[in-house]
Backbone as numpy.savetxt, mean C-alpha at the origin, in Angstrom:
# Nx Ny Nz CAx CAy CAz Cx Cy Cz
5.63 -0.08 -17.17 4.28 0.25 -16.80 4.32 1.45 -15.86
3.79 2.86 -16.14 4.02 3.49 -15.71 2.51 3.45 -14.15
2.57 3.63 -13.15 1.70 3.43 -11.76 1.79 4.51 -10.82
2.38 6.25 -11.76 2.35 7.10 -10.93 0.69 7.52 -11.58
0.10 8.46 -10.19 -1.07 9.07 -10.42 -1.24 10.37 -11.47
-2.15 10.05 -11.93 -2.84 11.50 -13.22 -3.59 12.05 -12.41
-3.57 13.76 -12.59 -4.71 14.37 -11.80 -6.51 13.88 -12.42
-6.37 13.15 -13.86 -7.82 12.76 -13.72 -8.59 11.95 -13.07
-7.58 11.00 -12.73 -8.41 10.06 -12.04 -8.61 9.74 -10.90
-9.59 9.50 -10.01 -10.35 9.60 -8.58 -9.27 8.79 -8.04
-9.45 8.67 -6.62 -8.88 7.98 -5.09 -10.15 7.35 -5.30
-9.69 6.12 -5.13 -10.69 4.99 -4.82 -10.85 5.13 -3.06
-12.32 4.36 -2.87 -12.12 4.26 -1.15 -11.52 2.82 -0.95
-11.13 3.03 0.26 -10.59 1.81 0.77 -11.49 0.63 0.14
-12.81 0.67 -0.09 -13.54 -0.57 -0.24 -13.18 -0.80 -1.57
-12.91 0.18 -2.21 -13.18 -0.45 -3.75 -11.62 -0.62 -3.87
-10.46 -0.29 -3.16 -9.19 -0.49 -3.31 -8.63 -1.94 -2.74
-9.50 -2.12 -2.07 -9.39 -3.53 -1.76 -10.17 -4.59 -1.87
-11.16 -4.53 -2.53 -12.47 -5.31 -3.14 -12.04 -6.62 -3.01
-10.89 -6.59 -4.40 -10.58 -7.87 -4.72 -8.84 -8.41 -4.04
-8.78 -7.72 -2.97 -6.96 -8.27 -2.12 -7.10 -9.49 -1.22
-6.40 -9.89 -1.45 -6.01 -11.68 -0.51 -6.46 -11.03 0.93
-6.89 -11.94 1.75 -6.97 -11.25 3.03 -6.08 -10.77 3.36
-6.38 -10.12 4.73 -5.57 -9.31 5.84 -4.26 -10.67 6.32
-4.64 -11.74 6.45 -3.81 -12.63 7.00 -2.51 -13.29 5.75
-3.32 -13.42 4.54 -2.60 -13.84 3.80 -1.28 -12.96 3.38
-2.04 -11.59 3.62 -0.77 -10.97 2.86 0.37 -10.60 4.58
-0.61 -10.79 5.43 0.26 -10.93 6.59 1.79 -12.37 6.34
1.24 -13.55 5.81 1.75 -14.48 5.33 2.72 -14.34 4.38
2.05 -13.53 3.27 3.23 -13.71 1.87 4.82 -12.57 2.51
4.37 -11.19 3.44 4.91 -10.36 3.97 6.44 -11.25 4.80
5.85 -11.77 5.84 6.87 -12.55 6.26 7.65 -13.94 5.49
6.62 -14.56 4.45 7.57 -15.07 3.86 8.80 -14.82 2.94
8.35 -13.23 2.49 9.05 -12.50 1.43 10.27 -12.19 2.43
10.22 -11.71 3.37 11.66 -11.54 4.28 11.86 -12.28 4.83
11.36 -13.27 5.22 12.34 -14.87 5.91 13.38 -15.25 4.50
12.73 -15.39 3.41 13.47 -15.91 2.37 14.95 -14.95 1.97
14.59 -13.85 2.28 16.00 -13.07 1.85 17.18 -13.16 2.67
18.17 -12.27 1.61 19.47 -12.42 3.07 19.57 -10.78 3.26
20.06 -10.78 4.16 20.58 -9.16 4.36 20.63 -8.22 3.59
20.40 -7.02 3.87 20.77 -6.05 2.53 20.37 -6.04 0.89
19.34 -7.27 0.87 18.65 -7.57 -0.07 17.61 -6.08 -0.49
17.90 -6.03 -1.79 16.50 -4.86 -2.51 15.30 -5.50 -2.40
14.90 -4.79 -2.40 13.39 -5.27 -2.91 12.79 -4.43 -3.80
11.74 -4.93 -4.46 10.88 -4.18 -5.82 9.86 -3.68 -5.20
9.27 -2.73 -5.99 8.07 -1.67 -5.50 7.22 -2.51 -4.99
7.14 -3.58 -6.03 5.63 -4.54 -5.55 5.40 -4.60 -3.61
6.60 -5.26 -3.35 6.91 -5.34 -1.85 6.65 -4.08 -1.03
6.86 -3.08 -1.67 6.56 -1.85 -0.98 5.14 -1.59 -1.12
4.79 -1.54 -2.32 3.21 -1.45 -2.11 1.88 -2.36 -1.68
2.73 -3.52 -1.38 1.42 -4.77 -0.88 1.98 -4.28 0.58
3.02 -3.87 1.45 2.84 -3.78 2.67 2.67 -2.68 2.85
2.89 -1.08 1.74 1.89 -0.16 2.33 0.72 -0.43 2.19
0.03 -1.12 1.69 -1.69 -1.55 1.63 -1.98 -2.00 2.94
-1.37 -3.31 2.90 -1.71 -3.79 4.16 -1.58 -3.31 5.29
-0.32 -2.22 5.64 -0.46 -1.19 6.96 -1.64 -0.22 6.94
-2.02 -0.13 5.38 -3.26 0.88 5.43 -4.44 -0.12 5.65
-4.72 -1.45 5.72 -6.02 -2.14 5.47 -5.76 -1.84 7.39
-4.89 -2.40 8.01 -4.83 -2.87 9.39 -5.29 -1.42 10.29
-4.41 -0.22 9.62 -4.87 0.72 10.55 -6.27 1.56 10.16
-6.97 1.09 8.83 -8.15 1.26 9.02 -9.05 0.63 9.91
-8.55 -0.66 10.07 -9.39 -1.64 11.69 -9.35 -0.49 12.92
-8.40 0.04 13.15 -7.97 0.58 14.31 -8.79 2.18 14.24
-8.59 2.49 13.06 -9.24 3.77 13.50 -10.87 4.17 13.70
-11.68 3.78 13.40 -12.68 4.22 13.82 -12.93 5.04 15.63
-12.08 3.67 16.15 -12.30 3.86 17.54 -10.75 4.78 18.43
-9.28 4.27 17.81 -8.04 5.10 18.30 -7.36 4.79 17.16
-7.28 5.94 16.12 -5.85 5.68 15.91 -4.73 6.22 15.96
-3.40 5.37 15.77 -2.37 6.30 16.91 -1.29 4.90 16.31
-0.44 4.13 16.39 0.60 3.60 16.23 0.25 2.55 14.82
-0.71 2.49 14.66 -0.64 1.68 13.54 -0.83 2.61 12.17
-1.45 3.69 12.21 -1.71 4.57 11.15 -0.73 5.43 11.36
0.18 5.78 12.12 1.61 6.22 12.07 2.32 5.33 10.75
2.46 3.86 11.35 2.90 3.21 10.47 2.88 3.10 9.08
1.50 3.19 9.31 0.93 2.98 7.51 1.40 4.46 6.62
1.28 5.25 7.63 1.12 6.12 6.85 2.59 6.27 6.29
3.57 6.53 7.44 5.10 6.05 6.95 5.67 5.35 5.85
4.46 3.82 5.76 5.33 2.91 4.65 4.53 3.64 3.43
3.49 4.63 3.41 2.85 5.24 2.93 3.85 6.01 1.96
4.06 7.04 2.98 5.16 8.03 2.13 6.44 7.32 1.91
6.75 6.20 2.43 8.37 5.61 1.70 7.90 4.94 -0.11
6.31 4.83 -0.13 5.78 4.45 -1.77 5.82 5.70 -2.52
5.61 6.91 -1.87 5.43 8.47 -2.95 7.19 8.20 -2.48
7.80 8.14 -1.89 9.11 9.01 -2.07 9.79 7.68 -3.40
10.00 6.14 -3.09 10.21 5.79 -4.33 9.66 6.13 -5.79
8.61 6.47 -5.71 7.42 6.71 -6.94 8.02 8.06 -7.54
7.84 9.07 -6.50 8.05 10.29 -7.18 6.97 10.89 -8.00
5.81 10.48 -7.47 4.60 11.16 -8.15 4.40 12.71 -8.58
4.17 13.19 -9.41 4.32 14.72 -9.94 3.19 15.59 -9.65
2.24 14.68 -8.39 1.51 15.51 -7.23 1.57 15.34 -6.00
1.13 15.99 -5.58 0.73 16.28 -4.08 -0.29 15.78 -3.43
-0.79 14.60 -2.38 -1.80 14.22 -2.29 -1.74 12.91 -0.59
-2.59 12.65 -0.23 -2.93 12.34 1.03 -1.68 10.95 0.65
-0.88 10.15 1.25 -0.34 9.45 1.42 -1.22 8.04 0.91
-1.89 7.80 1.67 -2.65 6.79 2.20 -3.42 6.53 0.73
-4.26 8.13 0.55 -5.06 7.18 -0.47 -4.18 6.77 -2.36
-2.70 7.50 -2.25 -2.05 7.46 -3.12 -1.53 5.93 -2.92
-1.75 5.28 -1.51 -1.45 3.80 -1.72 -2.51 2.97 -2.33
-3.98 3.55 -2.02 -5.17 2.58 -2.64 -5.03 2.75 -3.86
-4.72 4.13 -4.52 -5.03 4.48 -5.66 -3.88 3.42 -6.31
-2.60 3.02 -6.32 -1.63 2.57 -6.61 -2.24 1.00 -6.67
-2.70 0.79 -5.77 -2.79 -1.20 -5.20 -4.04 -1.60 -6.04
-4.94 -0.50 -6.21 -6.17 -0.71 -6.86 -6.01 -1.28 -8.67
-4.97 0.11 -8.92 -4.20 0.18 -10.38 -3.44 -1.43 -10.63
-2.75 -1.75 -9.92 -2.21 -2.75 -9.76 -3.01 -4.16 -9.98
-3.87 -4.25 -8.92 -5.40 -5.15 -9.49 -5.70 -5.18 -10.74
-5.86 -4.37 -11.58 -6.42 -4.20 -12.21 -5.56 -4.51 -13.75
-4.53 -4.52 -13.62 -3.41 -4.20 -14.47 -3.02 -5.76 -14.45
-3.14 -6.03 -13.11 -2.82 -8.05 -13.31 -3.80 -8.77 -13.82
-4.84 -8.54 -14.01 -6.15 -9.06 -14.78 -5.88 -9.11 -16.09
């Protein structure tokens, strides 16, 4: 299944990229259960990379309206560690290349 971006199709906004995602807490939940369960030096699959760049992007959207500053660092980080596995064949804001990705994803598990 290919889940890199085409220049045709839009960046969803955060609302519609997360319409239908487990809460903020749950995936806080599945996050730590996914690494309690492993051992060391364990891989992990994209999926893992892209439900916790989402979720660094859902959390430091809380934060920014009013400061943001250490949590949208973050996001944006696990942000670009999803384009640098991906290797997308554009150029484009980090962040919304994670909605655009998590949205695709939704949609693709239906």
């Amino acid at each position: 299944m290919n889940h890199l971006h085409t220049t045709d199709e839009p960046f969803p906004t955060p609302e519609q990229a997360y319409a239908d995602a487990p809460s903020i807490l749950d995936e806080i939940g599945w996050t730590a259960r996914t690494l309690a369960a492993l051992e060391c030096f364990t891989a992990l699959d994209r999926d893992f990379y892209l439900r916790k760049a989402a979720l660094l992007d859902r959390l430091a959207l809380l934060d920014e309206p009013d400061t943001p500053g250490d949590t949208t660092d973050t996001a944006v980080a696990a942000a670009l560690y999803l384009l640098d596995l991906d290797q997308p064949a554009v150029i484009c804001d980090p962040r919304a290349y994670v909605r655009q990705q998590y949205a695709r994803t939704l949609t693709d598990d239906q």
